[in-house]
N, C-alpha and C positions, 0 to 999 in steps of 0.2 A: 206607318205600320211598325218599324221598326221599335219606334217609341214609346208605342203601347205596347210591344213585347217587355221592354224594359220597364217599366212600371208592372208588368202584370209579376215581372221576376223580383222586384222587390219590395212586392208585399209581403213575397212568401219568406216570413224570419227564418225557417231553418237553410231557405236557400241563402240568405243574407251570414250565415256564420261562417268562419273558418272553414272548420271542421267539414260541413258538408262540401262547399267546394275544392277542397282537396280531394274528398269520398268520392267526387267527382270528376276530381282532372285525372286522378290516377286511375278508375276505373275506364275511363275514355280511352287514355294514355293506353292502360293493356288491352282495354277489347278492339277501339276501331283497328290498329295496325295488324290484330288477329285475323279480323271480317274482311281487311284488303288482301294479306294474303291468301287468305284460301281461295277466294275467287281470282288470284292470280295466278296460285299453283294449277287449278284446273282449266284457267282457261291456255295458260301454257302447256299443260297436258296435252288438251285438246288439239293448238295448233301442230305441237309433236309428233301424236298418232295420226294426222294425218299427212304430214308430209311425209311423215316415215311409209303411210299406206299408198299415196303417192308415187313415190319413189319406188316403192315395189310392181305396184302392178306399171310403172311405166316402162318397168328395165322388161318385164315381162311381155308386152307391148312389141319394145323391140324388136327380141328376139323373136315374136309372131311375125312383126311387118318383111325381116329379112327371109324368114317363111313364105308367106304369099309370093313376095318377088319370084324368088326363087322358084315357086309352081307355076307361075304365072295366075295363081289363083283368080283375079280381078279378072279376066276372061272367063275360064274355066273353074267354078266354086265346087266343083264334085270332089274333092281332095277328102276322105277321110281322113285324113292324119289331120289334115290344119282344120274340121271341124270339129273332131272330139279336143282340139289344143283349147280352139274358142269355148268348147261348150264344156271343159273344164275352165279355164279362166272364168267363164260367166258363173259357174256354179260356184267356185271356190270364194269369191269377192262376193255371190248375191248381185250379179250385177248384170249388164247389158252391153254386149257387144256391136258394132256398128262397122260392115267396110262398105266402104263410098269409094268409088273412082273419082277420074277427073271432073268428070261430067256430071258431078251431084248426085250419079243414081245408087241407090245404096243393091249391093253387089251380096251381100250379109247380114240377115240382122238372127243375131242367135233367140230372138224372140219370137223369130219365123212370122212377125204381122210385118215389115214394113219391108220385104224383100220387092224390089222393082220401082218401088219409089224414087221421087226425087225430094231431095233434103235440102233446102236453102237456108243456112247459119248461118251467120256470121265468124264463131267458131271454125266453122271448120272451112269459110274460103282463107281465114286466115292461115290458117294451118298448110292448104293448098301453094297459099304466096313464102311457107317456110317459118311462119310462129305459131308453137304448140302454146294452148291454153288450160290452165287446170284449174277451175271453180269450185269451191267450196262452198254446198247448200245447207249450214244446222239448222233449218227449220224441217227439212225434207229430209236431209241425212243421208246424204249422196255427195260422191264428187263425179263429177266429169270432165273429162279430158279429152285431150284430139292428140293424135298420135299420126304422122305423116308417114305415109309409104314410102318410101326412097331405094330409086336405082342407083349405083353407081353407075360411072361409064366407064369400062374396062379399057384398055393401051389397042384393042383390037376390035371396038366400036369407037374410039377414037375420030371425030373430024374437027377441022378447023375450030366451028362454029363449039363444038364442043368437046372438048378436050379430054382427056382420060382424069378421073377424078373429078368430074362433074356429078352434081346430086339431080336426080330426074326424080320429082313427084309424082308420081302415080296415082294415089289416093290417100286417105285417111281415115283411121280406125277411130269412133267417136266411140268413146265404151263410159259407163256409167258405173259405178261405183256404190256400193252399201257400207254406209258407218254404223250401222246399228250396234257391231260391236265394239265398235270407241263409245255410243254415246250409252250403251247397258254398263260397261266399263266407267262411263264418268259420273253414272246414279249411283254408282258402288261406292266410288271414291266422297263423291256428294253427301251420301247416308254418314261416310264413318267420319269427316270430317268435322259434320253438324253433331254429330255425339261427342266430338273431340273438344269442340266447340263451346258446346252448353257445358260440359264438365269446364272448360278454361271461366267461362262466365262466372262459374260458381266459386272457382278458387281467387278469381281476382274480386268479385265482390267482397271474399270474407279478408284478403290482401287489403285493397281500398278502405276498409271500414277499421281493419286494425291499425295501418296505419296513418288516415286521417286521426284514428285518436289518439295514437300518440305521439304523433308529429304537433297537439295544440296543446299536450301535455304542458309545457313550458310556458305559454301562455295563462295556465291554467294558475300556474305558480304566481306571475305576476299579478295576477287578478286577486290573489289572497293574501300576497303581500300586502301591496297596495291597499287591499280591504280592511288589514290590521292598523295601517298607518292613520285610514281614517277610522276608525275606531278609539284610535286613542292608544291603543297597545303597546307600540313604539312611538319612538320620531326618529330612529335610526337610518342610514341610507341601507338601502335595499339592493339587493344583485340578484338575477337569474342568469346564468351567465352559459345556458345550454345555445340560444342563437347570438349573432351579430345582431341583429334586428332587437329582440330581447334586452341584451345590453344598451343599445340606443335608447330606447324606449324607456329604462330605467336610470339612465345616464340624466336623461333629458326629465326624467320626474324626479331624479334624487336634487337637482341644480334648485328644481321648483319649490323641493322640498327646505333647501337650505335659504331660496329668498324668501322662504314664508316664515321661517325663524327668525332670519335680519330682522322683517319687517315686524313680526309680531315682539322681538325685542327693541326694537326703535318705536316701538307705539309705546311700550314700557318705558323706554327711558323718555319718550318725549313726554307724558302722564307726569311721568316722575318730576322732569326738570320744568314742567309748567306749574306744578304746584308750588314745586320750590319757589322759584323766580315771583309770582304770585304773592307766595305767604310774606317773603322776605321784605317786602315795600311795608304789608300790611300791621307784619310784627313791628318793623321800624312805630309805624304810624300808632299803633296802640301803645307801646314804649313810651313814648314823646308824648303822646293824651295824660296817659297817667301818671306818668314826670308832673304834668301841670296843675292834676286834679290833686295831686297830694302837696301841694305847694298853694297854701293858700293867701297866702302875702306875696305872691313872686313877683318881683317888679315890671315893668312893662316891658324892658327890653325883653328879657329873658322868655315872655311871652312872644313877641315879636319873632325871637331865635326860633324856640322852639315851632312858629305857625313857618316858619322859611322852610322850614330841616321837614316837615310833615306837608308844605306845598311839593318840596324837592320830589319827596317820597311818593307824593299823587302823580309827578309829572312821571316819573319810572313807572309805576302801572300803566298811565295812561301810555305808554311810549310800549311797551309791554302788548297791552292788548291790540296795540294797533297794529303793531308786527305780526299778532296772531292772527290778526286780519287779513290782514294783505299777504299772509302764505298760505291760509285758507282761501281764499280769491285765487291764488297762483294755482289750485290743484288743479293737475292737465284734466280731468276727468271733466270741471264744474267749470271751468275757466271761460268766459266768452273774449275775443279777441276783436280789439276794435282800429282793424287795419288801415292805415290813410300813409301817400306818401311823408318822408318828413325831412327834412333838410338835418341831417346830424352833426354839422357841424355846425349851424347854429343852434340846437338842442344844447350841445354839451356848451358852449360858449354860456348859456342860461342858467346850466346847472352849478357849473365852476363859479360863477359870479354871486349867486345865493349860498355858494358854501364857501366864501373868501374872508367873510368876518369869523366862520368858526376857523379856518384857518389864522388869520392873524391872530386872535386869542393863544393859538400854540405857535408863532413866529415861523410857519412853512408856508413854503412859496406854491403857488400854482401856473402852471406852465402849459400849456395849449396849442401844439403841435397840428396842426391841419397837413397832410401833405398832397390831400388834393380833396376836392367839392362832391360830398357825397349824400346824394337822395335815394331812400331807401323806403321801402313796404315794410313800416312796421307800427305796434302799438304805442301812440306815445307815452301816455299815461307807463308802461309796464317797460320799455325802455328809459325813462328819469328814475324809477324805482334801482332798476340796475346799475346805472351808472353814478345817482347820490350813494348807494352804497358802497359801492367799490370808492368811490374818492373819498366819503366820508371816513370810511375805512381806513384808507391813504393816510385820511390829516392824523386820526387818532393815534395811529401808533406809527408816527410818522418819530425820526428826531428831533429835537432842536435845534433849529433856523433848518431843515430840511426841505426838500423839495416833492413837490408829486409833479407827474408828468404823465401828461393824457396826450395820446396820438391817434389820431383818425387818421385812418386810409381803406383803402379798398382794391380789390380786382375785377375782371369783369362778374362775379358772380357771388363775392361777398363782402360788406365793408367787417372793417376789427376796428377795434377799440380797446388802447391799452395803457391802463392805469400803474403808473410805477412808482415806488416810493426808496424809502432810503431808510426805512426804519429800522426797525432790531431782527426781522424775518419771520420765518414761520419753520421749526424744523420739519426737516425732510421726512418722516414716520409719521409728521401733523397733517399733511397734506391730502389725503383721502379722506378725513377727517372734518377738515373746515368746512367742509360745506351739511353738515349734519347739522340738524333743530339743538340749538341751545350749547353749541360746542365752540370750548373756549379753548387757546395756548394756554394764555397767562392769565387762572381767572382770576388772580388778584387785581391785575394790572385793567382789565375788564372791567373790573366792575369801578373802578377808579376815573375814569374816563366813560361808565353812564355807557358802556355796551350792552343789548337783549342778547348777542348769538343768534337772533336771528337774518341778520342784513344777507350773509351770504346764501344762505338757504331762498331767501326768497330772490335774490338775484343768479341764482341757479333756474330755481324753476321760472323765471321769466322768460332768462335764454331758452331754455327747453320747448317753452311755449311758442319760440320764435323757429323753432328747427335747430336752433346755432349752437354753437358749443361753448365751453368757457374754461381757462385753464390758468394755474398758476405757477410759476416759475421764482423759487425763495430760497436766498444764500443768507442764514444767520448773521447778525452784523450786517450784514448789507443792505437789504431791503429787499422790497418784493413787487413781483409785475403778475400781473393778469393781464390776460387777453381774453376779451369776446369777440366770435367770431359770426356775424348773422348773417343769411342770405340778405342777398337786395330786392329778387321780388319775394313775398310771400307765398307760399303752398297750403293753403287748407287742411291737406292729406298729404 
């Protein structure tokens, strides 16, 4: 039931807006606490005047019951004095008088039907054994009470058995009571309350409605900001700065705002530097064609030269596009992941071994640090991509007769892997940097040794693909260490 309340509440779109549920909480907020108190004020009213009327006719009561004593009325009822007391009490309250002796019989009824009777209450043998009762009837609009006859025992009826200052019961006065005048008194209070009331309804609805609207006022401002941004109007960061919440909200879309710039300036410069890197093989390669076509005796060698220097120059596009391949395959969005255990330290042992002839061409050592046997959930294919580049990296802009140094370890929840060189370094303001599509230190010295700029980018988003992290640590002159760092099992999600 519940359930389909909440569905039937948000179909309805204006109940689903701001605005209206503020119109809402606040008009609740002032009316329910109105509508409990006034049914509180009167029903405390209520129980007031009647204790209060209570209170009165029982003191009055009293002073009747030390009356009868004192006549011996309960024998003898012929007392004019104590019948016009009763039969003003009974008229003054609207009410009905009752004297009963011991023996249940009633001795008095100012209603002149029930004199000679016997009465069996429960009331009133209570009252007999010493507890008065007083009942409050609002459906009837009476009260009734029991009021006990009481003799003292005087120093000179005094006996053992009963002492001076003893209470002797005699009988009990059951008198009935009219509230008609409390309850004409509480239609009065009822009438003006409920006009007090509907005029409060009226003032807090037009309270509720003004300020629901402009409590989303500021909202209203984000909405139009934001509406210019996409527009096209600006691309500035934006402030509404009238809530916390407000500033959140635009804090958190102004951040969105500035990675949709990165990003759409990294799609620019990447455009940019693929054309470059592209045209550059191609212009080589047209250069060198046309060197040969305008040469038409050229001897063989030089033909020879020239087909090396335009193989060279195929083998850089080809090396080129394939980079763009494999970081296209690496996008976490397209990426499929093909998880198997894989023993990493004979992984790297496989990979170190196919890149030890590029290394002896530059006279740097490779060095292979295991410090303990590590099997890991990962892709292997997309883990060799990551770790020939980081080494290949190593050899190239390694020193002479330097060293790389690859150390595998683990804990219980990730192995690392970290390739460290000895070369010229990478400055420290470079480092945010290197791992960007097409971005070079030294792009002389790059293009010299046959680098894309792409190796670390795609061994970025490898690790990425893995959960794991990847970081590098580079003192100029000294060289440089990476560390990746991957879980051991893999996660999906």
């Amino acid at each position: 039931m519940i359930e389909i309340l909440k569905t039937i509440f948000f179909r309805f779109t204006r109940l689903r807006s701001l605005r209206a549920r503020l119109f809402v909480i606040i008009f609740l907020v002032g009316f329910v606490p109105s509508v409990i108190m006034r049914y509180a004020i009167l029903e405390s009213y209520e129980d007031r005047a009647v204790d209060v009327r209570s209170s009165d006719v029982q003191n009055q009561l009293k002073i009747i019951a030390n009356h009868l004593i004192a006549s011996n009325y309960l024998k003898d009822n012929s007392s004019a004095v104590i019948n016009a007391e009763l039969e003003q009490l009974s008229n003054l309250y609207d009410g009905r008088v009752l004297i009963i002796n011991s023996a249940l019989q009633v001795v008095k009824d100012t209603y002149t039907i029930g004199e000679g009777r016997i009465i069996i209450s429960e009331e009133v043998i209570k009252c007999l054994k010493g507890t008065s009762v007083a009942n409050y009837d609002s459906d009837n609009r009476y009260i009734e009470m029991t009021t006990p006859i009481v003799e003292l025992v005087s120093e000179n009826n005094a006996t053992p058995e009963m002492p001076a200052g003893t209470q002797i019961t005699h009988g009990v006065m059951l008198t009935s009571v009219s509230t008609e005048s409390i309850s004409a008194t509480m239609e009065i209070l009822s009438q003006k309350s409920f006009i007090v009331e509907v005029l409060l309804l009226f003032f807090l609805f037009a309270l509720a409605l003004i300020s629901a609207n402009l409590l989303v006022i500021p909202f209203g401002r984000v909405t139009k900001a934001i509406s210019q941004v996409k527009e096209g109007f600006t691309d500035e960061p934006i402030t509404v700065a009238d809530y916390l919440e407000t500033e959140h909200i635009l804090d958190a879309f102004n951040q969105l705002l500035y990675r949709m710039k990165v990003l759409d300036d990294s799609r620019n410069d990447f455009v940019s530097n693929v054309s470059h890197e592209l045209k550059t093989p191609i212009t080589s390669i047209k250069v060198l064609a046309e060197s040969l076509l305008n040469q038409n005796d050229a001897p063989a060698e030089l033909y020879r030269e020239f087909m090396l220097d335009i193989a060279a120059e195929i083998e850089r596009e080809d090396k080129i596009i394939n980079d763009l391949l494999s970081l296209v395959k690496m996008d976490k969005t397209a990426a499929k992941m093909d998880v198997t255990v894989v023993d990493i330290n004979a992984l790297t042992e496989i990979i170190l071994k196919r890149l030890r002839p590029i290394a002896r061409k530059r006279d740097v050592e490779l060095v292979l640090e295991s410090k303990r046997e590590v099997l890991a959930e990962v892709d292997e294919v997309k883990l060799s991509l990551i770790l020939s580049n980081l080494i290949e990296n190593a050899i190239k802009y390694n020193k002479e007769q330097g060293t790389v140094t690859v150390t595998v370890d683990a804990d219980y929840q990730f192995f690392s892997v970290e390739v460290s060189d000895l070369g010229t370094g990478i400055p420290e303001e470079a480092l945010e940097q290197i791992y960007e599509r097409f971005y070079r230190v030294d792009k002389s010295h790059s293009r010299e040794i046959g680098g894309t700029g792409l190796g670390l980018s795609i061994a970025k988003n490898a690790v990425l693909l893995h959960k794991g992290t990847i970081k590098a640590i580079s003192v100029e002159g000294e060289g440089t260490t990476f560390t990746v760092r991957i879980p051991l099992n893999y996660r999906a999600k």
